[in-house]
Structures are given as structure tokens and as C-alpha cells.
C-alpha positions in Angstrom: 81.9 -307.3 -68.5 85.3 -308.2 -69.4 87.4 -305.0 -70.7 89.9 -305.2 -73.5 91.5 -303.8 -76.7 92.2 -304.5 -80.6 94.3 -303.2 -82.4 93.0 -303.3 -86.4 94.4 -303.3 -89.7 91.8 -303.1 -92.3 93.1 -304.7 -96.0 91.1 -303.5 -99.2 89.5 -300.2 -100.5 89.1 -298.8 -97.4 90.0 -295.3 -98.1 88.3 -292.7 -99.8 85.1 -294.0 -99.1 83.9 -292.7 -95.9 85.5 -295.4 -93.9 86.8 -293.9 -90.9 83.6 -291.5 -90.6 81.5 -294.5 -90.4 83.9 -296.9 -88.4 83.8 -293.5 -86.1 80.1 -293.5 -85.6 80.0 -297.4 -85.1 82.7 -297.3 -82.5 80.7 -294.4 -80.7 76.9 -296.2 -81.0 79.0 -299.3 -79.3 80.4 -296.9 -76.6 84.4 -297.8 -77.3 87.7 -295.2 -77.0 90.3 -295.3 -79.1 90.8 -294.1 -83.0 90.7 -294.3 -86.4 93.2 -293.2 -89.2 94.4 -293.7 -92.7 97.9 -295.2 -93.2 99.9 -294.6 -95.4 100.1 -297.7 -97.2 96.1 -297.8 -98.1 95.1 -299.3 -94.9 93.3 -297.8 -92.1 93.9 -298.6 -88.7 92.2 -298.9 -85.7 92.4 -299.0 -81.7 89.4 -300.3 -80.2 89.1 -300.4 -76.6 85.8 -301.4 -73.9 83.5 -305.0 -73.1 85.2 -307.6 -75.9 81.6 -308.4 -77.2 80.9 -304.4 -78.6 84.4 -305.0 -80.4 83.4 -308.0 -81.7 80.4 -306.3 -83.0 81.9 -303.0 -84.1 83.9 -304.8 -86.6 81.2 -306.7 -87.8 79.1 -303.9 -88.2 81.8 -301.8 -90.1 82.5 -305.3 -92.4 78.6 -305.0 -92.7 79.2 -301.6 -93.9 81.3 -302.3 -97.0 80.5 -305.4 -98.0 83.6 -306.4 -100.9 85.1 -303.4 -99.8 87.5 -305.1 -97.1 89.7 -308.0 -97.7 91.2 -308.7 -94.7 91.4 -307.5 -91.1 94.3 -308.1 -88.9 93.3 -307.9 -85.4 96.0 -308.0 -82.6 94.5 -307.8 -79.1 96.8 -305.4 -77.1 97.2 -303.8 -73.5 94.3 -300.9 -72.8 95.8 -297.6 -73.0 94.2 -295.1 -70.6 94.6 -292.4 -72.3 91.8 -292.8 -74.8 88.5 -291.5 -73.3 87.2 -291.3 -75.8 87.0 -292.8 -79.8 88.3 -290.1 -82.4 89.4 -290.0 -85.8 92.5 -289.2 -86.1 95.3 -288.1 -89.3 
């Protein structure tokens, strides 16, 4: 299975409403590394790294999450960084 990583902005009311906690949870049921944090522009970032069809589905299963709570998601792929075992929320 083909390995990669995102890196994701996600646009909208994304904080304050258990966001990360949940994009945490998603991201560990799919079996990625990386993290999740707040920004401090009201966006919350994300690095997502393992097979590029668990991404795929991560995101649409946080979008699926808070539905007309996200109005756009950048999504940049980007080298994998071995340094992230594991996924984490991070501040």
C-alpha cells in the first residue's frame, strides 16, 4: 500500500467544538501518525501520514463529523516525516 502524507488546513468553525479530539480519534481508528492543533488564526491544522486511501477517508470522516461546520480544506501532500510514530494532539 502506497505510503504518503497531507498536510491540512481546515477553514470554518473548527474550534471550540471538539474538533481536534475527534479528528484525534479518527486519525487513530485509521492507523495514521502525525497531529492535530489549533492555529492561531481559527484554523486547525493537520499532518496526516500512512496508506493514501485511510487519509482519504480520515478527512471524509472528520467532514462527516461536522457537517456545515468546515468550509474549506486545504490539503498539500508533503514529504513523510519519521519522526511521528504516532498521531497526537498537539498546542
Amino acid at each position: 500500500m502506497s505510503q504518503t502524507a497531507k498536510h491540512i488546513i481546515f477553514v470554518g468553525r473548527v474550534q471550540g467544538v471538539g474538533f481536534r479530539y475527534t479528528a484525534f480519534h479518527i486519525a487513530n481508528r485509521h492507523r495514521l501518525t502525525g497531529f492535530v492543533r489549533n492555529c492561531s488564526d481559527g484554523t486547525v491544522e493537520m499532518l496526516a501520514q500512512g496508506p493514501v486511501d485511510e487519509i482519504t477517508a480520515c478527512i471524509r470522516n472528520i467532514e462527516e463529523s461536522f457537517p456545515g461546520y468546515i468550509r474549506e480544506n486545504k490539503i498539500e501532500e508533503i514529504p513523510i516525516d519519521p519522526r511521528y510514530n504516532e498521531f497526537k494532539i498537539t498546542f
